[in-house]
C-alpha positions, -999 to +999 in steps of 0.1 A: +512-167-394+498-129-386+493-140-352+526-157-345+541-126-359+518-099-340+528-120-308+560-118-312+564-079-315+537-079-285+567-095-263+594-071-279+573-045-269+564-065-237+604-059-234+605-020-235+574-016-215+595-037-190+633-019-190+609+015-185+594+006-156+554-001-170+550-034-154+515-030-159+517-026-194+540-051-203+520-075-185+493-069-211+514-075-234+527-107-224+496-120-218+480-114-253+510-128-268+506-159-246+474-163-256+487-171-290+509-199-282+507-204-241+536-231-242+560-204-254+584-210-223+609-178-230+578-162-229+566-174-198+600-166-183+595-132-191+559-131-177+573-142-145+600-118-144+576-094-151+549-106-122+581-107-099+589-076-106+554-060-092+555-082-065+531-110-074+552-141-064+529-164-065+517-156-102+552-154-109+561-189-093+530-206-116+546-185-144+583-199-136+567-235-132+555-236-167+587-225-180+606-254-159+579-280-168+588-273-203+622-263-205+632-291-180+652-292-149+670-258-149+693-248-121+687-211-127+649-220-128+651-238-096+671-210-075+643-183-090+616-209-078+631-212-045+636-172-041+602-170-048+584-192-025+607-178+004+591-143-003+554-157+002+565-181+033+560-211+013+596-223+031+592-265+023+586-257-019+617-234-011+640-256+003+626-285-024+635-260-056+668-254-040+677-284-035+665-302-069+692-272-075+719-287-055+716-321-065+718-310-106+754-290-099+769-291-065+796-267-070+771-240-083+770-216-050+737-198-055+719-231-042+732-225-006+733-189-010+698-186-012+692-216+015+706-190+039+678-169+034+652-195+037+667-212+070+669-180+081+631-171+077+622-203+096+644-198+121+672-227+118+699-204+122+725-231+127+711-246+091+714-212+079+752-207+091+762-247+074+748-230+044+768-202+045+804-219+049+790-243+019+789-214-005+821-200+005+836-234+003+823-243-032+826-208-046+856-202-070+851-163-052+841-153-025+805-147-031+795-113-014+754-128-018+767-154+009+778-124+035+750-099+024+722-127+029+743-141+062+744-104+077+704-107+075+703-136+097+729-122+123+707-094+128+675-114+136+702-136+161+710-103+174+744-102+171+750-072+156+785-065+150+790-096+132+764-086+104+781-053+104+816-076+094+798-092+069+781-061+054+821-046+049+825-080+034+801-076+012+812-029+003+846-045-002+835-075-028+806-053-044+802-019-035+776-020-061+756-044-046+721-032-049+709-042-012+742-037+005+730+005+021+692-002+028+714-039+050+736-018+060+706+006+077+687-019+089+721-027+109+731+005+120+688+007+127+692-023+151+721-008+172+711+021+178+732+045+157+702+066+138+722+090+124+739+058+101+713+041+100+700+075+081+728+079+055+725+041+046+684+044+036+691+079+019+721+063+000+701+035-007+672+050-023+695+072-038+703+046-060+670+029-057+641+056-052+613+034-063+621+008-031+590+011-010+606-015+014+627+009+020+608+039+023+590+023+052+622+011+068+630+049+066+600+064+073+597+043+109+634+056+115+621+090+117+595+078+134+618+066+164+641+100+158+608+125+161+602+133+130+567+122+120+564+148+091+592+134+071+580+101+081+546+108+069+561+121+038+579+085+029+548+068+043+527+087+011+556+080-012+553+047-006+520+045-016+521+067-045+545+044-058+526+013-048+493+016-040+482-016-029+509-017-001+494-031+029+522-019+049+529+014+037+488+020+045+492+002+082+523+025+087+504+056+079+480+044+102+503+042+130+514+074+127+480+096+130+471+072+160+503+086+176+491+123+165+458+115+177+443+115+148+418+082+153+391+090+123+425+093+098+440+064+113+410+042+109+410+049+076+443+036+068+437+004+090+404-004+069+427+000+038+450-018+047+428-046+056+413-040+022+446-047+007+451-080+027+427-089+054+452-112+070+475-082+080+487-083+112+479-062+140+454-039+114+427-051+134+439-049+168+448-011+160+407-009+149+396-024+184+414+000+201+403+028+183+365+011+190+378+007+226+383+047+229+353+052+208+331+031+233+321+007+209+334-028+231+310-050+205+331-037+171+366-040+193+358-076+203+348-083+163+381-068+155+401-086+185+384-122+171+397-115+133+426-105+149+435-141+170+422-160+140+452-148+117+483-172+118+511-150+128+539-170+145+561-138+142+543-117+160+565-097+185+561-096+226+551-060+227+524-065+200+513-096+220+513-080+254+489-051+238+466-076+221+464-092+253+455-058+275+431-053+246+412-085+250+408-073+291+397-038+281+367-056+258+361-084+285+375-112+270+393-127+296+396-164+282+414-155+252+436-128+274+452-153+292+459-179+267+479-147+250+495-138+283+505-181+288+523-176+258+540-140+263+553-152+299+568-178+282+592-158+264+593-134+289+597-152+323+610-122+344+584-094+332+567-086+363+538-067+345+531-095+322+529-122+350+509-093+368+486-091+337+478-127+332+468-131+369+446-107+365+429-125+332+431-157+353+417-140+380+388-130+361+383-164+343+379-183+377+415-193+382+420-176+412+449-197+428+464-195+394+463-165+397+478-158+428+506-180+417+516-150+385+507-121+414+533-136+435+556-139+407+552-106+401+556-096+430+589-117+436+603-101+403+592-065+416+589-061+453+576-024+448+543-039+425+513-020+447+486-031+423+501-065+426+496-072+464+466-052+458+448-080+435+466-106+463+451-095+490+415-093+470+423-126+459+431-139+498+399-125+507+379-141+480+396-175+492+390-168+529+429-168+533+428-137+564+461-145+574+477-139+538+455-112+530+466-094+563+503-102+549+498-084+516+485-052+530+506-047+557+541-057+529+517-027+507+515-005+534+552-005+538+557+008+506+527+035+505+506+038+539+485+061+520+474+045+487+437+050+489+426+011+473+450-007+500+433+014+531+398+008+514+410-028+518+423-028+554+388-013+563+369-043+545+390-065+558+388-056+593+350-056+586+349-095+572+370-102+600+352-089+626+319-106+613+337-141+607+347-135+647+312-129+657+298-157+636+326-178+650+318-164+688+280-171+685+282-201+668+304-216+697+280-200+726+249-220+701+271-250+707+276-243+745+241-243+748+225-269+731+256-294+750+236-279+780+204-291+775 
């Protein structure tokens, strides 16, 4: 009886630890209690509030589980469950949760609502907009989660103004809304107004000063408006308020390797992978620091972890690094099956097809390559170093005729470039001796028809 008691004033206390902001604490707390009677399921609601609240989703979703396994199918439960496993990318338990949700109260929005999110995340935007008109249609109000979570979406669609309409939908429902100004930034971010896009963070973490989400969102804005101190400053923040923020390390990161800063920089990467060695693009940032450092063995360790991380999100600028990265260390194979993909997406960047023929060129797959050089050429009829590597690759293929055509088109553009004339020379030299070998191979003939 002692113990039933003790644990019950260990979750009160659990409780104030909680509302004060000592997640830590009130974890304890919870736990010991727990340990007392572990199929308490109000308790193990509020261990999974607690969990959620520090950012441990996938504690908090075992946590949640237990609760629903006792209490039953619960369609409160069932939206937090699907909330949850959206966070951590685990998008097929999502849409299962939220749909157990559905199918126990129809007319209950919060099970489209939240689908929005989740469609959006994989990328079924149309699945994500049905979703939408569902919760207006079945909601008694009109539910300003359903515009707030469809301006998110808009944005990644890029149309830009729409989520802006939705966002005003959502300051004229709830102007309390507690994500509606760091949205409303991330908006104003994405088209280009930074002044905006400024007031919404500040006004944000006005209200919310402990959102490291939004300190980073911030503190790359000043980034982009030169102002790395005060980025710096929300970079630190971040951490001080969460220290185990792979981001907010990785960001920090970023910004000394844009002061030139390498030895601080490294530092943050190595913590960051430290935090979570899956990070992305933590160790492509380490093989170029190794790459300036001269150490090609440590870059192409970093480059390997770095293509064995899953990251279907990753963007073209980050690809078309990590693939100039893998040339700089010599690892031509695994350049160009980056640069197959990143043409892919980006069919009329001349550099790109200009940068896989280059890694075909050095993998073997020289008339490959000739076929991107040409391409690039094609999309940018100024590209020296492109009819450069094409007449190289001519001459490597015995094509005279087309090398001749490449440096005569380069010599239009620049009669002087010192690589093209060094070319003209060698070619006129392998010419020459093909001629001769050609002439005395046909006087050989002459003479042996003689005898």
């Amino acid at each position: 009886m002692n113990d039933w008691f003790e644990a019950e004033k260990r979750v009160e206390r659990a409780h104030e630890l909680y509302e004060s902001g000592r997640w830590e604490e009130a974890l304890r707390e919870l736990r010991a209690a727990l340990r007392v009677n572990p199929n308490q399921p109000e308790w193990q609601y509020n261990l999974g509030v607690t969990l959620e609240a520090m950012g441990r989703f996938a504690d908090a979703i075992d946590a949640f589980k237990h609760t629903l396994d006792h209490e039953g199918e619960d369609v409160e439960l069932l939206n937090i469950l699907g909330i949850n496993c959206t966070r951590i990318e685990r998008y097929a338990d999502a849409l299962g949760y939220l749909e157990r949700a559905e199918q126990l109260d129809s007319t209950e929005p919060a099970s489209y609502i939240n689908r929005i999110e989740t469609y959006t995340a994989l990328g079924e935007h149309d699945q994500a907009r049905t979703m939408f008109y569902m919760a207006l249609q079945v909601a008694e109000d009109e539910p300003p989660k359903a515009f707030l979570n469809m301006a998110a979406g808009l944005l990644v669609c890029g149309e830009i103004d729409r989520a802006l309409w939705c966002l005003e939908q959502v300051q004229r429902l709830d102007p309390n809304e507690e994500q509606l100004h760091a949205r409303l930034g991330n908006a104003w971010r994405t088209k280009g107004d930074t002044e905006k896009a400024y007031a919404s963070y500040i006004e944000h973490l006005r209200r919310e000063p402990g959102d490291t989400e939004t300190l980073l969102d911030l503190g790359n804005l000043l980034v982009e408006m030169n102002r790395p101190s005060e980025a710096a400053e929300k970079f630190r923040r971040a951490i001080e308020l969460e220290p185990a923020n792979a981001d907010a390390h990785f960001c920090l990161g970023q910004l000394a390797l844009m002061a030139d800063h390498p030895a601080a920089a490294k530092r943050s990467f190595q913590m960051t992978l430290q935090i979570r060695p899956d990070r992305p693009e933590a160790n492509q940032r380490l093989a170029a620091i190794a790459l300036i450092e001269g150490d090609a063995d440590l870059a192409r360790q970093h480059l390997q972890a770095e293509l064995e991380i899953h990251y279907p999100h990753r963007c073209v600028a980050s690809e078309e690094e990590l693939g100039r990265l893998l040339l700089d260390a010599q690892m031509a194979v695994q350049a160009a099956e980056v640069y197959a993909r990143v043409v892919r997406l980006r069919p009329d960047d001349a550099k790109l097809h200009h940068q896989f023929a280059v890694a075909l060129f050095l993998t073997g797959h020289t008339e490959s390559g000739v076929r991107h050089c040409r391409r690039a050429v094609k999309l940018d009829d100024q590209f020296l170093l492109a009819m450069h590597n094409l007449t190289v690759a001519s001459m490597q293929l015995g094509q005279w005729r087309h090398a001749s055509y490449w440096l005569n088109r380069a010599k239009k553009i620049s009669a002087k470039d010192r690589r093209m004339r060094s070319l003209r020379r060698e070619l006129r030299a392998v010419i020459f001796r093909d001629n001769v070998r050609a002439f005395m191979q046909k006087v050989a003939g002459r003479r042996a028809a003689k005898r």
